[in-house]
N, C-alpha and C positions, 0 to 999 in steps of 0.2 A: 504494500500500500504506500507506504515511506517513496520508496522510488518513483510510481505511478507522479504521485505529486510533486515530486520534485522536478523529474522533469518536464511535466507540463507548470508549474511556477519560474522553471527556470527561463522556457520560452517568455510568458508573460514579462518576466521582468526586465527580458534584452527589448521587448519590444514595445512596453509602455512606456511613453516619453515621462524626462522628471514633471512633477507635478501630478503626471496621470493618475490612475486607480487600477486595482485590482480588486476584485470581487469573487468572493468563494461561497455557494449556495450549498447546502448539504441538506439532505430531505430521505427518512428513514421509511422505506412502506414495506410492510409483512417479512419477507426477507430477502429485501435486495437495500442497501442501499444506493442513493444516484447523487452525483457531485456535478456540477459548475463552476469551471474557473474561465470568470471574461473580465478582459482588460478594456483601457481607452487605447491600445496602440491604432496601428492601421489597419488591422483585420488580414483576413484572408483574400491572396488574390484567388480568381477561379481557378488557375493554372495548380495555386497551392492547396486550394479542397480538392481536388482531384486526385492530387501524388502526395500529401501530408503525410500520410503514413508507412509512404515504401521507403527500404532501409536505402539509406547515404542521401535521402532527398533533404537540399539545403533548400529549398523555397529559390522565389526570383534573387537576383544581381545583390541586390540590395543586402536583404537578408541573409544570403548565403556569402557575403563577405566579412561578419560580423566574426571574432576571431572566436575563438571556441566549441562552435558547431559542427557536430559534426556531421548530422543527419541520423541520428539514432536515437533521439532522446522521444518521438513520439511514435518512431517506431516498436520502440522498445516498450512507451507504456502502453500502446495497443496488444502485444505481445504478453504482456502481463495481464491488463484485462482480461483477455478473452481465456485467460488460462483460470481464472476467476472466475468464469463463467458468463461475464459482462459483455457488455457493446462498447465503444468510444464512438464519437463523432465532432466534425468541429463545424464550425459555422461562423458567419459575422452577425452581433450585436446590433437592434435596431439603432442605434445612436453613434454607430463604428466599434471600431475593436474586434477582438477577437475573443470567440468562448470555445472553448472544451468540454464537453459533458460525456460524461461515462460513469455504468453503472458498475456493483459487483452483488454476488451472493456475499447475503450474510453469513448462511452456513450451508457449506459447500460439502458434501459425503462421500466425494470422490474418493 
């Protein structure tokens, strides 16, 4: 869980401008819980909701020359999700930014 959120906080934070916000929704039903992390950065291009979660994708020019990226960080938390049992998805923020939301089992009997 630890890792899941890191590094989707770690995206949010190279890409909310200072000043910006981050927002983390968490919402408990029967046994799943489901998380929301959306920032004020610039959101998602369409190019990047499409490829967001294949490994080594750094997103457009921009963001994939940000120095410590390496394109694994939300490949990785989809990878973990879904070994959780969960979904991930990302989307953009009526107001801009970008959000992540993905769910998991509570308890998993695997």
């Amino acid at each position: 869980m630890g890792r899941i959120l890191d590094n989707i906080m770690s995206n949010s934070l190279q890409y909310t401008p200072k000043g910006g916000r981050i927002n983390i929704f968490v919402k408990l039903e029967q046994n799943r819980v489901f998380y929301e992390v959306s920032d004020t950065g610039t959101g998602f291009s369409k190019k990047d909701r499409d490829k967001i979660f294949e490994k080594f994708y750094r997103g457009d020019e921009a963001r994939g020359s940000k120095e410590g990226h390496s394109g694994f960080g939300l490949y990785i938390a989809k990878q973990l999700v879904e070994k959780h049992g969960g979904s991930i998805k990302v989307y953009n923020v009526k107001d801009g930014g970008a959000c992540v939301a993905f769910d998991l089992e509570v308890f998993n009997n695997r």
